[in-house]
N, C-alpha and C positions, 0 to 999 in steps of 0.2 A: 389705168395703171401707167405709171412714169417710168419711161427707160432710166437707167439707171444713175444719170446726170441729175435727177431732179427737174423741177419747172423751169423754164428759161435756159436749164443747159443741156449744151450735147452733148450726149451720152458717153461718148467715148475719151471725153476730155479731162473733165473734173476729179475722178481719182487721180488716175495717173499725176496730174498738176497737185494735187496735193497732197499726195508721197514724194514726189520730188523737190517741193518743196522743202517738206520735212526731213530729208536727206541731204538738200543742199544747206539747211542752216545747221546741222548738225555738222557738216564739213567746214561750214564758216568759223565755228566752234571751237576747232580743231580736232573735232574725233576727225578719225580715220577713216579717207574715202574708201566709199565700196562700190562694189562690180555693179550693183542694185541700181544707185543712181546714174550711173552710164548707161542700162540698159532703159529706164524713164527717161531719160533726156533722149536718148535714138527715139524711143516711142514716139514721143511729144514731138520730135523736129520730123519724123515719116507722117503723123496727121497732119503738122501745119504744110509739109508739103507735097500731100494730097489736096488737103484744099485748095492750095494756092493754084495747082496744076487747074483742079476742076474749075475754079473760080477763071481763070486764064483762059483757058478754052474754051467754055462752055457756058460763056457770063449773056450774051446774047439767047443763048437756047433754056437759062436756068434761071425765069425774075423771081422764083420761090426761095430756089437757096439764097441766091442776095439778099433777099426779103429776111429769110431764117437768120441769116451771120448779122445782117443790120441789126434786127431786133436783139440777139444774145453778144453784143459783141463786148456786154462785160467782162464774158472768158476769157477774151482774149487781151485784155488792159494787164493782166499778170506777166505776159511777155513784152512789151512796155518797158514795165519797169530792171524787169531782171530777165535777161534775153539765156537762152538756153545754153548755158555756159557750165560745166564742171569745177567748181572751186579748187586749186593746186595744195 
């Protein structure tokens, strides 16, 4: 059974990125920003700065996680291109 990212992704990423997505191009739009996508984008910026923290301090004691974010790091080519930013 697959956590609920699917193969290759972590689990706790993939919705959230793509509700948020789907909220941020709907504000690109110009419908009207909601409280929804503010609350995804905090999601999304508190895991990438969990990880970064663990990656930081624990990159000597963790060659599996490196190994894990090496192998899946297409998930994270979507903040690449469109960084976690609220459209005005």
């Amino acid at each position: 059974m697959q956590p609920t990212g699917g193969p290759g992704q972590p689990p706790v990423i993939p919705r959230p990125l793509r509700r948020y997505r789907r909220l941020a191009a709907a504000c690109e739009r110009g419908e009207p920003r909601s409280e929804e996508l503010q609350v995804y984008a905090d999601f999304l910026r508190i895991v990438l700065e969990v990880l970064n923290t663990v990656i930081t301090a624990g990159l000597p004691h963790n060659p599996e996680l490196v190994y894990a974010l090496l192998h899946r790091q297409e998930v994270f080519t979507p903040f690449e291109v469109r960084p976690l930013t609220i459209p005005h």
